[in-house]
Backbone as CSV, one residue per row, in Angstrom:
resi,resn,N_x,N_y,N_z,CA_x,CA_y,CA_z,C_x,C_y,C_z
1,UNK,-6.401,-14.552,-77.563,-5.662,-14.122,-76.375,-6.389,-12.946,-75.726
2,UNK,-6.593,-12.540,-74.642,-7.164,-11.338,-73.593,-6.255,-10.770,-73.830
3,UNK,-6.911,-9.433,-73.470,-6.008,-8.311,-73.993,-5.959,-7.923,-72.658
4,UNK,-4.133,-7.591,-72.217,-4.205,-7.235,-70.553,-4.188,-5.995,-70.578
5,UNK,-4.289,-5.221,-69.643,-4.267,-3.706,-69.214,-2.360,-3.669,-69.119
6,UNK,-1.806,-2.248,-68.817,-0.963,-2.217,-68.200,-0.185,-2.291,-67.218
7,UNK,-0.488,-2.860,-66.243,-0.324,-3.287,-64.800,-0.167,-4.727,-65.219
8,UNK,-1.196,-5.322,-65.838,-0.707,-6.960,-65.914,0.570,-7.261,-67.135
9,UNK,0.326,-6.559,-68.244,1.580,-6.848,-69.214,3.173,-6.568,-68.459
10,UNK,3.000,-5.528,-67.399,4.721,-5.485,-66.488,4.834,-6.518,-65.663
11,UNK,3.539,-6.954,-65.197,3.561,-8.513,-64.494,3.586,-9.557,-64.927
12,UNK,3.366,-9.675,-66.145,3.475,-11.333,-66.828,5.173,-11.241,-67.572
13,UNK,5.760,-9.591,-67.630,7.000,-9.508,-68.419,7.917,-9.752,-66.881
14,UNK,7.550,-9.192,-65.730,8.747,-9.460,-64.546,8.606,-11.029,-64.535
15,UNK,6.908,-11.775,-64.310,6.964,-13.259,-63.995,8.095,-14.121,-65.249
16,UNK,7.688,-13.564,-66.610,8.912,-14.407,-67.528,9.994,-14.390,-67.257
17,UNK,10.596,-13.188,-66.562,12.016,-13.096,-65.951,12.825,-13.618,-65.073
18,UNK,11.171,-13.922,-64.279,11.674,-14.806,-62.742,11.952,-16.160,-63.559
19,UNK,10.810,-17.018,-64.181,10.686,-18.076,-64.615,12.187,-18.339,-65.247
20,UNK,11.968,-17.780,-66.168,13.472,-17.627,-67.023,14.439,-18.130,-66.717
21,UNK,14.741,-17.192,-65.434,15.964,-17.219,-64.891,15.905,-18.643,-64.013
22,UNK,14.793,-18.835,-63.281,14.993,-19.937,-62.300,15.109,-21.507,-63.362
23,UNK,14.673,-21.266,-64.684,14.761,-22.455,-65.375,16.304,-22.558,-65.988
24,UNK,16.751,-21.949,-66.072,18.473,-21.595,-67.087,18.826,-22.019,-65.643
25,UNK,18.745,-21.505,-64.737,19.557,-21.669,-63.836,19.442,-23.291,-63.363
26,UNK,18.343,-24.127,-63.178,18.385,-25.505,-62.981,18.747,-26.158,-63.935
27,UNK,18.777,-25.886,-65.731,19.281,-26.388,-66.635,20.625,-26.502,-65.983
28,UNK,21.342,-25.279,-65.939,22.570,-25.019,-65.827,23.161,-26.137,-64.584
29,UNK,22.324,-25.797,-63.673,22.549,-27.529,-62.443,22.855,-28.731,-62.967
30,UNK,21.732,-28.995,-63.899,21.408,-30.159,-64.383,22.584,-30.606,-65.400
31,UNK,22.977,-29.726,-66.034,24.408,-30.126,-66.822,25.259,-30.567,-65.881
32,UNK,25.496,-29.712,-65.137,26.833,-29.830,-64.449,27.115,-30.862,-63.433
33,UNK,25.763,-31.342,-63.152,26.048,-32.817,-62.477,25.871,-33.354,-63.619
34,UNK,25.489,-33.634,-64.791,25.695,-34.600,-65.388,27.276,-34.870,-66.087
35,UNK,27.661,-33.732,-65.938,29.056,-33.553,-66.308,29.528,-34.424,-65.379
36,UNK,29.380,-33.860,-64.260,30.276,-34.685,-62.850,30.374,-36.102,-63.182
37,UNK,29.340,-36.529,-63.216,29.002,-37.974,-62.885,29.368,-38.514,-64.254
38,UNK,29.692,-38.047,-65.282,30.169,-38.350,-66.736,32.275,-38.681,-66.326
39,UNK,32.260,-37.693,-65.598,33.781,-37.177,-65.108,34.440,-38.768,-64.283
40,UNK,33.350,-38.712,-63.169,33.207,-40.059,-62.265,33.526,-41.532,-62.992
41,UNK,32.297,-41.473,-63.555,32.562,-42.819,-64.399,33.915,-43.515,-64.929
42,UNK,33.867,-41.741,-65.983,35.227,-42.242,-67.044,36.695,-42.275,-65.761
43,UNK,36.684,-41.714,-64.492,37.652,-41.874,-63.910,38.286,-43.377,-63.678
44,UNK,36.824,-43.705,-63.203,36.380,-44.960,-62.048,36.376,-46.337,-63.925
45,UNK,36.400,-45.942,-64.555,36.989,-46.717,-65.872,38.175,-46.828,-66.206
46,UNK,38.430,-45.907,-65.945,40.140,-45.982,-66.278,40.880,-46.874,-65.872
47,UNK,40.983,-47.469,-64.175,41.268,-47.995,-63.858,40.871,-49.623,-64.056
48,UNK,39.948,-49.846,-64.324,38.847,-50.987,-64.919,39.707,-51.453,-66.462
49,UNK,39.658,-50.638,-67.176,40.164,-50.356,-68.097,41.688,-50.944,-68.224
50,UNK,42.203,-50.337,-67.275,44.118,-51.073,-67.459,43.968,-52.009,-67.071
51,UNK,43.054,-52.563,-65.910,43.129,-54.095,-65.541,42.872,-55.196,-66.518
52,UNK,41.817,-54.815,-67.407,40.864,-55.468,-68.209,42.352,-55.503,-69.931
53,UNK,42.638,-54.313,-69.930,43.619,-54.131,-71.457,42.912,-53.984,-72.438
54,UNK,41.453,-52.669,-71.772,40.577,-51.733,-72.943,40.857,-50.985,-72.694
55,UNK,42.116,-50.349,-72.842,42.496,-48.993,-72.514,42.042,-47.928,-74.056
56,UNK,42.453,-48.937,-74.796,41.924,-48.350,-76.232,40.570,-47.802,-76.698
57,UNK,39.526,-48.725,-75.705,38.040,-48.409,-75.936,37.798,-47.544,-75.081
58,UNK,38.753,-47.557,-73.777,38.468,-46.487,-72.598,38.388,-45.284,-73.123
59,UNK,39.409,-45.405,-74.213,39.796,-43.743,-74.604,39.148,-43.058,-75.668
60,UNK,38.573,-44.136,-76.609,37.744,-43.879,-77.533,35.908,-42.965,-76.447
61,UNK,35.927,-44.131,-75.646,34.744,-43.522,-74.814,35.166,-42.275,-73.746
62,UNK,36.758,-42.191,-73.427,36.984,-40.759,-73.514,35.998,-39.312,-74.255
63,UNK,37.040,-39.714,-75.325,36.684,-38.910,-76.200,35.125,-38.343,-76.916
64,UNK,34.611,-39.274,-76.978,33.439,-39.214,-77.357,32.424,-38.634,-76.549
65,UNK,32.804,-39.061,-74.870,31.945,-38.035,-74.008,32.018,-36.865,-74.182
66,UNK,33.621,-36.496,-74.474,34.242,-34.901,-74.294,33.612,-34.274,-75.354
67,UNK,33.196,-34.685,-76.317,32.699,-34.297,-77.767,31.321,-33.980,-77.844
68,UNK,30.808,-34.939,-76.877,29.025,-35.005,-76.969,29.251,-33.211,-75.922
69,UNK,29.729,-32.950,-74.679,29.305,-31.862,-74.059,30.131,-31.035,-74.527
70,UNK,30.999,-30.746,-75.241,31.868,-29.761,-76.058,30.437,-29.321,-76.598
71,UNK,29.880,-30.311,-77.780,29.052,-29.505,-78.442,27.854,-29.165,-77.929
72,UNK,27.423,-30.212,-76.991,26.221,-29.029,-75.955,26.492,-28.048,-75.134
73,UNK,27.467,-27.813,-74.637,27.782,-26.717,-74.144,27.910,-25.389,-75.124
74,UNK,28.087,-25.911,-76.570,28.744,-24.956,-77.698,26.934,-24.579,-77.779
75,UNK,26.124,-25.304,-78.023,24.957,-24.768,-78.337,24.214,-23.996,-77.048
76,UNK,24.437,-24.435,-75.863,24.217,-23.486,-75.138,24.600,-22.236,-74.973
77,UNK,25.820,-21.836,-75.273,26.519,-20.490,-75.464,25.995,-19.829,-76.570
78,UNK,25.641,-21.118,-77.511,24.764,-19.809,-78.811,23.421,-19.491,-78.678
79,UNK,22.883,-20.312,-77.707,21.730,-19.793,-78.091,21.351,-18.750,-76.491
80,UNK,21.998,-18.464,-75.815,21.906,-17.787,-74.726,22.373,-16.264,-75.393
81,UNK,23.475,-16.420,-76.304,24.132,-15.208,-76.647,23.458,-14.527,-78.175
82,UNK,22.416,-15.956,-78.867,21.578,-14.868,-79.590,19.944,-14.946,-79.747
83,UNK,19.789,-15.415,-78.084,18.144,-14.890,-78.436,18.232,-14.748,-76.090
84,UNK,19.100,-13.784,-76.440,18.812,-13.153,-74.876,17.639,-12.492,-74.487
85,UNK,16.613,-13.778,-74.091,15.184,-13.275,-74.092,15.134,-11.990,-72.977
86,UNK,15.992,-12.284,-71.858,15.576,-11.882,-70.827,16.095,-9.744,-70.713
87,UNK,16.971,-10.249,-71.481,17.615,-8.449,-72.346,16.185,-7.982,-72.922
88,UNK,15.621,-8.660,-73.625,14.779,-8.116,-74.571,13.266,-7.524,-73.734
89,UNK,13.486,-8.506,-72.254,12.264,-7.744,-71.753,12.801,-6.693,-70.708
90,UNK,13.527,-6.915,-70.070,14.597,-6.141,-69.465,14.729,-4.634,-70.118
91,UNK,14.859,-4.709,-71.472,15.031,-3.118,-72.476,12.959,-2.956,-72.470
92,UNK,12.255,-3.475,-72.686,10.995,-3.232,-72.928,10.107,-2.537,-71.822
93,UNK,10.763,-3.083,-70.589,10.134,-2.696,-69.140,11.224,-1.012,-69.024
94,UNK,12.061,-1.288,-69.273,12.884,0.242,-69.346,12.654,1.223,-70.115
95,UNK,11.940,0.909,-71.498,11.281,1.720,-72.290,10.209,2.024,-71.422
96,UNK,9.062,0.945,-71.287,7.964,1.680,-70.522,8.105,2.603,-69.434
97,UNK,8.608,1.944,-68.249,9.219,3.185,-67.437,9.692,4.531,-67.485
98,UNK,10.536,4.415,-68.721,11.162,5.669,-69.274,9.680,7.096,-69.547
99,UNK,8.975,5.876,-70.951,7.785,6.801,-71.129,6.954,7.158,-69.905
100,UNK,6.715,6.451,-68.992,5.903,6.420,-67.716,6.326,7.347,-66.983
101,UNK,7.658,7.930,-66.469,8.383,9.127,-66.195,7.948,10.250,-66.825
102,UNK,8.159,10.020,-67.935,7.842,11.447,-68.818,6.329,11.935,-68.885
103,UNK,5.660,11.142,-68.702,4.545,11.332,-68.825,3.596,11.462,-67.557
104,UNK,4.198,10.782,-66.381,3.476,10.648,-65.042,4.360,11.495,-64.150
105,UNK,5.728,11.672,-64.107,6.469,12.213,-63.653,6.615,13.836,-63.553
106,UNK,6.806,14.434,-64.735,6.587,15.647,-65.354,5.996,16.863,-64.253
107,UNK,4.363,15.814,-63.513,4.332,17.375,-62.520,5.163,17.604,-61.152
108,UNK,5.442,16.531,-60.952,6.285,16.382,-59.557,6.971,16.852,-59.652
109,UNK,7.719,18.015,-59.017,9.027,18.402,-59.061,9.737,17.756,-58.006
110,UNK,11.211,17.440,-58.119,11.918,16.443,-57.116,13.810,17.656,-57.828
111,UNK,14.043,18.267,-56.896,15.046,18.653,-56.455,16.463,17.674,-55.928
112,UNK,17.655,17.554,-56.674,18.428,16.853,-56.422,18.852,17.427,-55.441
113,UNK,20.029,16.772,-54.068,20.733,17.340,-53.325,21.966,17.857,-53.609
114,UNK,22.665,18.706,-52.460,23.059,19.871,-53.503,24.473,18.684,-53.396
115,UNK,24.670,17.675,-52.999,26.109,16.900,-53.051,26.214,16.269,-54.874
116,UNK,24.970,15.735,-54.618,24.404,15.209,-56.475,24.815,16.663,-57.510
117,UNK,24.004,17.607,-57.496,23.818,18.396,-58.083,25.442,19.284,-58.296
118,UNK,25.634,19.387,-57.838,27.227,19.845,-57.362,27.967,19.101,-58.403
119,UNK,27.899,18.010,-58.546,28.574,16.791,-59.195,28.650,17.099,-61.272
120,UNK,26.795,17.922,-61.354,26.514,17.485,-62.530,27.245,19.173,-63.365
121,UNK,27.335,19.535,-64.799,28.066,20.467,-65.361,26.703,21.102,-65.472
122,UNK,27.410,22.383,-65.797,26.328,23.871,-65.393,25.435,23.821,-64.387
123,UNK,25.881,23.667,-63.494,25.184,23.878,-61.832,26.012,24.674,-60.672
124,UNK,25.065,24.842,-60.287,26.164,26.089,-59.242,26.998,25.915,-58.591
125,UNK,27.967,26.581,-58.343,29.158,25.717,-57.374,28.640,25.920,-56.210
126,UNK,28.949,25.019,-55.392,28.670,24.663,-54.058,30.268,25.187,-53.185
127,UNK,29.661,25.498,-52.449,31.303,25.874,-51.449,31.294,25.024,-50.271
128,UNK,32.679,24.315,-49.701,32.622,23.204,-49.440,32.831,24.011,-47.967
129,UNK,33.251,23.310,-47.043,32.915,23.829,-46.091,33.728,24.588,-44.976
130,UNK,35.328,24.291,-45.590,35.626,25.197,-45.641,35.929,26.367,-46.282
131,UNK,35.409,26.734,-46.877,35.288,27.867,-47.741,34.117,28.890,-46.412
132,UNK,32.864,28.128,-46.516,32.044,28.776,-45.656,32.864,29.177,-44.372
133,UNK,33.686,28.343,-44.016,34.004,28.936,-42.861,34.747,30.102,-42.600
134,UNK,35.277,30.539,-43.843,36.838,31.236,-44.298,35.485,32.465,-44.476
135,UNK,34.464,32.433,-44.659,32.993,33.665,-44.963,32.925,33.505,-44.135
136,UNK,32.368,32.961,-43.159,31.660,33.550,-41.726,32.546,34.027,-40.946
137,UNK,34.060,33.622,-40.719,35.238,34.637,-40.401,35.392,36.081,-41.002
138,UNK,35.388,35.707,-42.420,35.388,37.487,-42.607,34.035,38.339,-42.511
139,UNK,33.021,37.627,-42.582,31.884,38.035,-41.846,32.021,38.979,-40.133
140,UNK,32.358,38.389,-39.679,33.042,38.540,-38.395,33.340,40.359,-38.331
141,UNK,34.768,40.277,-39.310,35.898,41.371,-39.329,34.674,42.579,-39.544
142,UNK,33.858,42.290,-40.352,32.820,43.228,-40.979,31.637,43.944,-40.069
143,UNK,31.788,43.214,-38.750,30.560,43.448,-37.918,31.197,45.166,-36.949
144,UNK,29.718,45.898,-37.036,30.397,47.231,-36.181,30.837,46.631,-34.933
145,UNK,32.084,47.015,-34.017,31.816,46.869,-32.330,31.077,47.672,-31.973
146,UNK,30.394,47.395,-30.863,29.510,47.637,-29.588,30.103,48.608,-28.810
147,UNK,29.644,49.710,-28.702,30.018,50.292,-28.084,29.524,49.972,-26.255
148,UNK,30.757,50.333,-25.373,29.989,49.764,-24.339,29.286,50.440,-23.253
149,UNK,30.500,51.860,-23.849,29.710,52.979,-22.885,29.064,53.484,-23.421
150,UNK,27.750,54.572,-22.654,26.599,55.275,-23.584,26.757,56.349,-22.751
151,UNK,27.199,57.872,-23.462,27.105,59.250,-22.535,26.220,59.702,-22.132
């Protein structure tokens, strides 16, 4: 196998993600019309069925459909819920990033705004606006008058 740099290993881990997802997701199509058209049939039998007086086999082939996607559906739920590939690269690209911050990030300084910052514990209180205004009023009271005449 080539050994990729780091720029291509976050690109072949986002492309598995895309892939991933766009394949689960047409699986997931692909059941569900086959469901349909499983649904269809046995409807469009039923009636076939009472005419004919195989209502007995109708129902046996009921059942047996309901059984075959009970349990593929059952294995789809397990194996989505224990090998969630797409978690696993999802946490791996968040690790890197994380370290990539700490390490590339570090000289930049980036100042939150003071609405954010305000928000977080041990940070300065912010005075909202009226408060400021209730200061620049008594600001006001504090100013000398002008005198207007000069002797």
């Amino acid at each position: 196998m080539t050994t990729l740099n780091t720029t291509q290993k976050v690109q072949t881990c986002l492309e598995f993600i895309d892939q991933r997802l766009e394949t689960t997701s047409e699986q997931t199509i692909q059941i569900a019309e086959m469901i349909i058209a499983d649904i269809k049939n046995l409807t469009d039998g039923y009636q076939a069925a009472i005419n004919n007086g195989n209502l007995q086999a109708h129902s046996e082939l009921v059942r047996a459909t309901q059984m075959n996607w009970v349990n593929q559906l059952h294995d789809i739920i397990l194996e989505q819920t224990n090998r969630d590939l797409n978690g696993q690269v999802i946490i791996a690209l968040q690790k890197f990033v994380t370290s990539l911050n700490e390490n590339q990030l570090k000289h930049y300084p980036f100042e939150l705004p003071s609405a954010v910052a305000s928000k977080l514990p041990n940070e300065h209180e912010y005075l909202t606006q009226a408060e400021i205004d209730i200061l620049m009023g008594q600001q006001n009271l504090f100013d000398e008058p002008h005198s207007q005449s000069k002797h």
